[in-house]
C-alpha positions in Angstrom: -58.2 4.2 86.7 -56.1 1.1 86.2 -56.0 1.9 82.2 -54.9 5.5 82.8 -51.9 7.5 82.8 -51.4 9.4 85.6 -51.2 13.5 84.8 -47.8 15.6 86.3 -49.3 16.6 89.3 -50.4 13.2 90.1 -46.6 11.8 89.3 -45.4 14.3 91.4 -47.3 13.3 94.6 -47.2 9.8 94.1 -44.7 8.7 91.8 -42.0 5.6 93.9 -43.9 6.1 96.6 -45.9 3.5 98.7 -47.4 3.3 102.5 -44.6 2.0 104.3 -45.5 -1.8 104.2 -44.5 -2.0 108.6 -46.1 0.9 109.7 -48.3 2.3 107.1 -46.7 5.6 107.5 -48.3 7.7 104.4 -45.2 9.8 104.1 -42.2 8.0 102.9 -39.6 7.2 105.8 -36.2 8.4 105.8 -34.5 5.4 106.5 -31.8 7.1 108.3 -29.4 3.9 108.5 -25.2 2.5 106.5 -26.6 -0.5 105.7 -28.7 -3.5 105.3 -29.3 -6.9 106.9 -29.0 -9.6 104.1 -31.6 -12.8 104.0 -28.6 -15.2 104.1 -24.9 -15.7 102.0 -26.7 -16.6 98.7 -28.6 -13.5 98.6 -26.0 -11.3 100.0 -23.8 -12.7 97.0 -26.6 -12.0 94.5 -26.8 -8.2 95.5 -23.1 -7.9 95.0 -23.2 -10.0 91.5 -25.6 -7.8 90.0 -28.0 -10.4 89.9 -31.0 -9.6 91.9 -31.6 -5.6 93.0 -32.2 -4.6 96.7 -30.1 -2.6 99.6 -26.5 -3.2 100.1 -24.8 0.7 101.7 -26.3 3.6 101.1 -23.5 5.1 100.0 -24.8 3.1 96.2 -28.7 2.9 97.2 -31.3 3.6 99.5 -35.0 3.3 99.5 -35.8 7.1 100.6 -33.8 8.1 98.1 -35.3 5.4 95.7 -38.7 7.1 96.2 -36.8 10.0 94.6 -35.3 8.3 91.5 -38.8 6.7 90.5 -40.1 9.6 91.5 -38.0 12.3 88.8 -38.0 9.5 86.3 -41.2 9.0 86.4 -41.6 13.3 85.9 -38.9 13.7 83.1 -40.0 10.8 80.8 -36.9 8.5 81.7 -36.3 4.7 82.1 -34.6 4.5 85.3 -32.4 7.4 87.8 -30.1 7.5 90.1 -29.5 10.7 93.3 -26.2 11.7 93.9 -25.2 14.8 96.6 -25.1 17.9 94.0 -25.6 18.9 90.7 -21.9 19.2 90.3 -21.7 15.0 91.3 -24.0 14.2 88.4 -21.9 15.9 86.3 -19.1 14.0 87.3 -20.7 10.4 87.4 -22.5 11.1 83.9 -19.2 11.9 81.7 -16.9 9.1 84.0 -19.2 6.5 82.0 -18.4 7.9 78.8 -15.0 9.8 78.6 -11.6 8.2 78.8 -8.6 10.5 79.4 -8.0 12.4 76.0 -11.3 12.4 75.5 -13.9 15.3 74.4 -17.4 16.5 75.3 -19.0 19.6 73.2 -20.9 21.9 75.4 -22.5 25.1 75.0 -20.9 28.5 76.0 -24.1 29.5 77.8 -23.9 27.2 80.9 -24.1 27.8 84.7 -20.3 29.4 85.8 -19.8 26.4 88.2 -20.2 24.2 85.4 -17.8 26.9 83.2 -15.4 26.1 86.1 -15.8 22.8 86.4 -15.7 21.5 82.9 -12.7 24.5 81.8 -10.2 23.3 85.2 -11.2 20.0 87.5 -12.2 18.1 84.4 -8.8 18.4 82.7 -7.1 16.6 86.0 -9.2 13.9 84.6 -7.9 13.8 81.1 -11.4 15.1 79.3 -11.8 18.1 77.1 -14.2 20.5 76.8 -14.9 22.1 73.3 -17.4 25.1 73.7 -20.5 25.7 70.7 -23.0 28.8 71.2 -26.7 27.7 71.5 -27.5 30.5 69.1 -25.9 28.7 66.5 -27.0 24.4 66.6 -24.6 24.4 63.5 -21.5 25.5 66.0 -22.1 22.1 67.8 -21.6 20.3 64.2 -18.3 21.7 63.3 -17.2 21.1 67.1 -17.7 17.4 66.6 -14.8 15.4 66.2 -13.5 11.9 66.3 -12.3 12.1 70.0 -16.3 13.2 70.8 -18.2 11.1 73.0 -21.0 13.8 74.5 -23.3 17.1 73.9 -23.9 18.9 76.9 -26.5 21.6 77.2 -28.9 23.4 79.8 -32.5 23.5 78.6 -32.7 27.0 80.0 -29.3 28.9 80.4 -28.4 30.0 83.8 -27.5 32.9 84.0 -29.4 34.7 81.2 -33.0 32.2 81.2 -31.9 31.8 77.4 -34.1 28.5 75.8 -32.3 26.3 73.7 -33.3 24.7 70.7 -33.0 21.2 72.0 -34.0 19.6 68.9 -31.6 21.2 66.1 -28.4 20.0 69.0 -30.3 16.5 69.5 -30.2 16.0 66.0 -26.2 16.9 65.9 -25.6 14.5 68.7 -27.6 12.0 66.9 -25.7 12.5 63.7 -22.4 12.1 65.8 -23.4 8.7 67.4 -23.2 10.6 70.8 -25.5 11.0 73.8 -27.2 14.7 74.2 -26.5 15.6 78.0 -29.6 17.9 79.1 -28.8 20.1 82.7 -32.8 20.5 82.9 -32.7 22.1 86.6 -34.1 26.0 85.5 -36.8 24.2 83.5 -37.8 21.1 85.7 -39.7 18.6 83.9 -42.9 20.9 84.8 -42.2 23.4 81.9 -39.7 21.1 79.3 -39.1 17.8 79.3 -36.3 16.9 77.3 -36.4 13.5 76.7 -39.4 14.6 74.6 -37.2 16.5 72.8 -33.8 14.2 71.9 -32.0 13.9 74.9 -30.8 10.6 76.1 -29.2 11.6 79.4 -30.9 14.1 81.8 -29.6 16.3 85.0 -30.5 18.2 87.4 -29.3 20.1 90.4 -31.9 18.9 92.9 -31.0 21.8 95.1 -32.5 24.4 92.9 -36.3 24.2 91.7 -37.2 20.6 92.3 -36.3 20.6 95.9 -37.8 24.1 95.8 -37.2 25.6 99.4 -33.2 26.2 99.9 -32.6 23.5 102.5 -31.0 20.5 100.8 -28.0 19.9 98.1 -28.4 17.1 95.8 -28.2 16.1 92.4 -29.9 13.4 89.7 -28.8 11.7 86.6 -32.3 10.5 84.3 -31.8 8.2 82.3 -33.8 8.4 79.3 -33.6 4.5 77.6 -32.9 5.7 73.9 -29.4 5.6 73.4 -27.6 2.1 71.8 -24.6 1.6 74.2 -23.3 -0.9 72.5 -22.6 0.4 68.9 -18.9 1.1 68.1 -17.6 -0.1 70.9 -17.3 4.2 72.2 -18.5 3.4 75.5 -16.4 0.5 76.7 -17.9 1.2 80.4 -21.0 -0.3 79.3 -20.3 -2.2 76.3 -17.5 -4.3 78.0 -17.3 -6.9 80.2 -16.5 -5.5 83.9 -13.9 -7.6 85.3 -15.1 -5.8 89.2 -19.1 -7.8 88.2 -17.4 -11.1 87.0 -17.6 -10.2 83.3 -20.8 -8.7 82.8 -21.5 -6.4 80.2 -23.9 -3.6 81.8 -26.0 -2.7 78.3 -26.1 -6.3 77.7 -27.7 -7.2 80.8 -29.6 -4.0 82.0 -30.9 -2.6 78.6 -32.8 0.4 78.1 -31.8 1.5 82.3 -27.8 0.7 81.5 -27.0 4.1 81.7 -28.3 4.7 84.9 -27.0 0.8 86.8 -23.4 2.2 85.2 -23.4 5.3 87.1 -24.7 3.2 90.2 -22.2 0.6 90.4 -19.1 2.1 88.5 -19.8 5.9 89.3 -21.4 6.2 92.7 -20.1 2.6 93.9 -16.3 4.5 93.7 -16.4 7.8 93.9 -18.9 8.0 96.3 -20.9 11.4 96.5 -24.1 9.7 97.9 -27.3 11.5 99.0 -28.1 12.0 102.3 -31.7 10.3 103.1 -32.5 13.4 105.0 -31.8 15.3 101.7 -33.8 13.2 99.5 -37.3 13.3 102.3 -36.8 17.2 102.0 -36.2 16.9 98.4 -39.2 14.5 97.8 -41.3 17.2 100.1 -40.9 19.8 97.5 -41.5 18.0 94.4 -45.5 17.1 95.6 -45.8 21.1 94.9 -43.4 21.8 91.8 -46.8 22.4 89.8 -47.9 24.7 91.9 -44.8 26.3 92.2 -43.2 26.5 88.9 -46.6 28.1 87.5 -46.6 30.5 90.2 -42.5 31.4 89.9 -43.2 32.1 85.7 -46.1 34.2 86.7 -44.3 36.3 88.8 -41.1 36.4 86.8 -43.3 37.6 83.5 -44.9 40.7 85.5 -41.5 41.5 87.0 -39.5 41.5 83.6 -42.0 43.4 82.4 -41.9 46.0 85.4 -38.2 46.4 84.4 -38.5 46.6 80.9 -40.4 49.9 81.1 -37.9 51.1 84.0 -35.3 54.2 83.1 -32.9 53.0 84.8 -32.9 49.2 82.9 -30.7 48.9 79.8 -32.3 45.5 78.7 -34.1 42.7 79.9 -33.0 39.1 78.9 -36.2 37.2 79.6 -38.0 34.6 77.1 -41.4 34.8 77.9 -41.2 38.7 76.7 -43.2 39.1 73.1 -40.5 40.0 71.1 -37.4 38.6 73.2 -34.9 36.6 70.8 -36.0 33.8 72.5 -39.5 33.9 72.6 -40.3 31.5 69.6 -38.2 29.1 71.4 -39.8 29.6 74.5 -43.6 29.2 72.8 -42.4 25.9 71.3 -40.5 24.0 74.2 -42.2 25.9 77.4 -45.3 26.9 76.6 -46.5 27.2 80.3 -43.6 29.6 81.6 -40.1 30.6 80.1 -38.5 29.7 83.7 -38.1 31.9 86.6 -34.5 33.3 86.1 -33.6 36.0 84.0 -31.2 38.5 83.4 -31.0 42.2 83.0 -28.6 45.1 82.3 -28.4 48.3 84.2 -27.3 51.8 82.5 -25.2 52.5 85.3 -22.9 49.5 84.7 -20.7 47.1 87.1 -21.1 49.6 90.1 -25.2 50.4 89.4 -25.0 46.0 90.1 -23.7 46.4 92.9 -25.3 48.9 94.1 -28.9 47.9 93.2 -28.0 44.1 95.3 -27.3 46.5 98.1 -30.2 48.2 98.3 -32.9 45.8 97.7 -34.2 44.8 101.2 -36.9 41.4 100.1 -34.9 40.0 97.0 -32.2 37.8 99.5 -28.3 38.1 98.2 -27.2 35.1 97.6 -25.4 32.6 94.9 -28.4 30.1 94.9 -31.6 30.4 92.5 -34.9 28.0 92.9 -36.2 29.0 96.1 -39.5 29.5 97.4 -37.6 33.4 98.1 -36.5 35.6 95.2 -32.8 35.8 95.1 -30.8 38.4 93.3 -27.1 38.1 92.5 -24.3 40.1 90.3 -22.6 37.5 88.5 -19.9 39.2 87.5 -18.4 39.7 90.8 -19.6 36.4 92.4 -20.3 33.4 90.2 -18.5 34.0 87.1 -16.1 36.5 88.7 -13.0 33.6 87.9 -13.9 34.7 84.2 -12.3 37.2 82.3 -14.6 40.1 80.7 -14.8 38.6 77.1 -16.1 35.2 78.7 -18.5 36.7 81.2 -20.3 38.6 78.1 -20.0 35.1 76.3 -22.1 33.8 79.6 -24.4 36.2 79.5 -22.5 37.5 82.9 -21.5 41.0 81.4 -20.4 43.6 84.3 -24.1 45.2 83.9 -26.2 42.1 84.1 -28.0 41.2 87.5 -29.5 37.7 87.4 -33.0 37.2 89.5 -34.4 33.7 90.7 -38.1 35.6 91.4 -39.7 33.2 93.9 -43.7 32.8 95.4 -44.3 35.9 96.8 -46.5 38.3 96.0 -45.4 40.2 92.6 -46.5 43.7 94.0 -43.8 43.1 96.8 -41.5 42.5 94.5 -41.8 45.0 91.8 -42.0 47.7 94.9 -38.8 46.3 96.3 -36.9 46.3 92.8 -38.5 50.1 92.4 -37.0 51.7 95.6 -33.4 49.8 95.0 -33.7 51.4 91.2 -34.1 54.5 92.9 -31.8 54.9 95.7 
């Protein structure tokens, strides 16, 4: 057993984790506590030096939510990880390593609307600039490049629509660039795609949404994949320089293939400060040991529901990969082959009002701006999560005012389809 690589499932039980070494408790122990007691001056100095690892303030580190980090890093392919509070807080710590005010990022047009939000409005009170490439077209990312670049940011599978990108055509334009690809894996989880394996150097994910799986806890996770050189022309001065706040260090020197993820630690999370709860990351950690289980389940129940609606009157069009014949579909067969995701898209006839009216009516399907959940979850993104965008960008989103947008959850799929049947109706 010693020789053998543990399979997903396995990882996902038992990756970071241990019998807690006092107790022997099986389950690992939220260690609900600030801070830490230090052995004595000289190792308290050495924890603040960067020269030996351990607990300092959980506000930078903390062994539940170590657990976690091993634990994802472990799942995704990726050298080292780090938990922050959201999705939106990886986001954050990711691009203050590697943008300077004036600086640019190239992401695609199909993206969560938070991120829309985020990356079009709070980002520019930091100085960076976001340039937007479609995903339909890797050689939009190319002619987006320019000298000011310093990331590629995608989502593996596009919330709102379930869209799959081709990971590999924009990995090799980030590549060609001298720039990290950013991948927002969260509608995928490393169950179905693993992007690592397919070019990306950086990974996120909203820990909220399928990983932690049941609706309860907000958090976030930056991976850390190990491939990208830090150093070369001298674009990342975060990492490549000495940090005057670590007595001179230079993080990619020192820290090597993990430098990415000890720079978001102790320059990112240190000072900004959007740590995870401990309490999140247990609940968080609770969920992973069944993401197998789940994921398969949500894509099996997603595939019989899109296909319900595809053959229903009152549907306009269904957006959803694993469909024969769906644009995406190819896609989908190469990077997912187990499941194109659980979230989807469709249009109704009836137009903006027939979306509202169909969230109305539907009594198991919860109304809510969330998707991941053990539940399904129905929304109308035009009049809730990319309702700050104007019609032209919304279509642009895949957000049009006809589209609904599904997270189809564990239940049974007859429920389901019976509860999307008499909403269609009335």
């Amino acid at each position: 057993m010693n020789d053998r690589i543990p399979g997903f499932s396995t990882l996902a039980v038992h990756a970071g984790a241990q019998p807690d070494p006092t107790t022997g408790a099986r389950a690992t122990p939220i260690y609900q506590t600030t801070s830490f007691v230090f052995n004595d001056a000289d190792h308290a100095a050495s924890l603040f030096g960067l020269q030996a690892f351990g607990n300092i303030y959980t506000r930078i580190g903390n062994p539940t939510n170590a657990v976690l980090e091993e634990r994802v890093a472990a799942l995704e392919g990726g050298t080292a990880a780090l938990a922050v509070a959201s999705g939106h807080a990886a986001q954050v710590i990711v691009l203050q390593q590697l943008l300077k005010p004036g600086d640019e990022f190239v992401a695609a047009r199909k993206l969560y609307g938070g991120s829309i939000n985020q990356f079009t409005h709070a980002f520019k009170s930091f100085g960076w600039n976001v340039v937007w490439a479609d995903t339909d077209e890797p050689s939009s990312f190319e002619r987006a490049v320019s000298p000011r670049t310093k990331a590629v940011f995608i989502e593996s599978v596009a919330n709102p629509g379930g869209t799959i990108t081709d990971i590999e055509a924009i990995a090799s334009v980030a590549r060609n660039a001298g720039v990290p690809l950013i991948v927002d894996n969260t509608l995928a989880t490393p169950y179905l795609i693993r992007p690592i394996d397919h070019g990306a150097d950086i990974v996120v994910h909203s820990l909220t949404k399928f990983l932690g799986g049941h609706g309860n806890s907000l958090g976030g996770i930056i991976v850390d994949a190990g491939t990208f050189d830090w150093s070369k022309g001298d674009k990342y001065p975060m990492l490549s320089e000495p940090r005057p706040e670590y007595h001179g260090i230079r993080i990619q020197e020192t820290f090597g293939n993990f430098a990415f993820a000890i720079a978001c630690r102790v320059l990112g999370l240190r000072d900004l400060g959007p740590a995870l709860s401990p309490f999140n990351a247990f609940l968080i950690l609770t969920g992973i040991e069944t993401l197998p289980l789940r994921m398969q389940k949500h894509c099996d129940n997603a595939k019989a529901v899109a296909e319900f609606l595809a053959g229903h009157p009152a549907v306009a069009a269904v957006s959803y990969a694993g469909l024969p014949g769906d644009k995406y579909n190819n896609l989908a067969r190469k990077y997912a082959p187990k499941g194109a995701g659980a979230v989807f898209t469709f249009n109704l006839k009836g137009g903006y009002q027939a979306g509202v009216n169909l969230v109305s009516n539907l009594k198991l399907f919860s109304h809510l701006a969330n998707v991941g959940d053990t539940r399904s979850l129905v929304i109308h993104p035009a009049s809730t999560t990319h309702s700050q965008l104007d019609d032209a960008a919304k279509v642009k989103a895949g957000a049009g005012p006809d589209v609904v947008r599904l997270s189809i959850g564990i239940e049974d799929k007859e429920d389901l389809i019976a509860d999307l049947e008499q909403a269609l109706t009335a």
